[in-house]
C-alpha positions in Angstrom: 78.3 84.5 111.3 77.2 81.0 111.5 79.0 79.9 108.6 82.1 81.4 109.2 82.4 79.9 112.8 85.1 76.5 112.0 87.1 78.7 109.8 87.7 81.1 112.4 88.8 78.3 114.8 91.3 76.8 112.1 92.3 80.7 111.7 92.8 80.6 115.9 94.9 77.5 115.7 97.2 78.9 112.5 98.0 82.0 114.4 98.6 80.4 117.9 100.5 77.5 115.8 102.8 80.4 113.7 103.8 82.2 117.1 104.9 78.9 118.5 106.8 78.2 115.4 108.1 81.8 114.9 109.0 81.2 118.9 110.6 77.4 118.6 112.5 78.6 114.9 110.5 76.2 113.3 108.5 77.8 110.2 107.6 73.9 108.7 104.7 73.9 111.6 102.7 76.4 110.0 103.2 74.3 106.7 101.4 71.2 108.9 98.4 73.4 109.7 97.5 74.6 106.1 97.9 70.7 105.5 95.5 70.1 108.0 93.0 72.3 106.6 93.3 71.1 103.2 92.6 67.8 104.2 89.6 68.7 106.2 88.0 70.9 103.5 90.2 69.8 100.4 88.2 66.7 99.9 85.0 67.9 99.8 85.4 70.2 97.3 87.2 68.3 95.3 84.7 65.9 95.1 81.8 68.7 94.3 84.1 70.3 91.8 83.5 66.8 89.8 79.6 67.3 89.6 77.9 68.9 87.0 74.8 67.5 86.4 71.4 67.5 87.0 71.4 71.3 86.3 67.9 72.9 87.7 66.6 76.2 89.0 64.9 76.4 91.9 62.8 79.7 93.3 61.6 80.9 96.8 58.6 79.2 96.3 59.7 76.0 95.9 61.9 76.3 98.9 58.8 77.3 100.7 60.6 79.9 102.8 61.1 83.4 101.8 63.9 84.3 103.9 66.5 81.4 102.4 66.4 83.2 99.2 65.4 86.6 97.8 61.6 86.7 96.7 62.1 87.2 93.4 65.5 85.1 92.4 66.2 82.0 91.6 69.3 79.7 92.1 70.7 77.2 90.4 70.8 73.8 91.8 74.1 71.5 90.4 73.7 68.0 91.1 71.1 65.4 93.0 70.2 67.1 95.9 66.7 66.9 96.7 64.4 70.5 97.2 64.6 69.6 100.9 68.3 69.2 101.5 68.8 72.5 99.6 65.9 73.6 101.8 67.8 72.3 105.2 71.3 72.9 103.8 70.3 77.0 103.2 69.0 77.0 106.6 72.4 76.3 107.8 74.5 79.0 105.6 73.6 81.8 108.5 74.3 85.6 107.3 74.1 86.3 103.7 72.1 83.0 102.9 69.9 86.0 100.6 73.0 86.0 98.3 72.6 82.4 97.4 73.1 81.8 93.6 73.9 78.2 93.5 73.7 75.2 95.3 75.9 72.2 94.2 76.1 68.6 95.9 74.8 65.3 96.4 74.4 63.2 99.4 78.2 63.4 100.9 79.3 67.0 100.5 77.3 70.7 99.0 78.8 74.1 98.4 76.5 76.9 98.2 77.8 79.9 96.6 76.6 83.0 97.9 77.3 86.0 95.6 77.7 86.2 91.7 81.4 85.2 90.9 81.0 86.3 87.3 79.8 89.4 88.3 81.5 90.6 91.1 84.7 87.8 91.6 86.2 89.5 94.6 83.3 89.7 97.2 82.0 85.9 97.1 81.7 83.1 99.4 81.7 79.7 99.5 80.2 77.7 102.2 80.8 73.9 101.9 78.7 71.1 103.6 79.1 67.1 104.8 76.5 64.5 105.4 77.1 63.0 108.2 74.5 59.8 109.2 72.1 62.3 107.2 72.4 65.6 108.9 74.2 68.2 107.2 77.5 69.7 109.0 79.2 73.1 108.3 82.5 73.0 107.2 83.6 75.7 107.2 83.5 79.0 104.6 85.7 80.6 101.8 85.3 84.1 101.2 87.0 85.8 98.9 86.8 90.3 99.4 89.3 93.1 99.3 
């Protein structure tokens, strides 16, 4: 629930901001809020859609806590994040940090991907991550279910 926290608050102000518009006759305000959150979110994605290497795996064991990532899986790790910041950065996914299967980033922005988008492309999340003065901040989260 964690995770999902600043997008519910940018989903507060879209609905508050459409009733206003719907109210003033003014549908080009709810355009300005989806521009808002592009530009918060937009950026960081866009810049960890651009890495793709150092490809590694990394398992429970190396993460030295078994309740970041199932005992028994492994995720892969796109990018130069170090075992730690995956290790902090999981910490602050919240609920389904278990479905973790990748973990991309370096040291200004990380998306973890929880859930198998090959496998199952409609009930997947996104969670995406800034660091700011060296402490990781959420986001906000992109899930994707019918």
């Amino acid at each position: 629930m964690a995770a999902k926290l600043p997008v519910v608050g940018v989903l507060v102000a879209c609905v508050v901001t459409a009733s206003q518009a719907i109210a003033d006759g003014q549908p080009a305000v709810v355009v300005g809020v989806r521009d808002q959150l592009v530009a918060s979110i937009g950026r960081g994605y866009a810049h960890v859609a651009k890495i793709e290497r150092p490809v590694r795996r990394l398992g429970g064991q190396a993460l030295g806590s078994p309740s970041l990532i199932k005992p028994t899986a492994t995720i892969s790790v796109v990018g130069t994040l170090t075992d730690q910041q995956v290790r902090t950065i999981l910490g602050l996914v919240g609920d389904g940090v278990l479905e973790t299967t990748k973990v991309t980033g370096d040291q200004e922005f990380a998306v973890v991907q929880l859930g198998e988008p090959q496998r199952d492309p409609c009930c997947t999340t996104t969670v995406l991550f800034e660091s700011r003065g060296g402490n990781w901040v959420n986001l906000g989260a992109i899930t994707q279910s019918h």
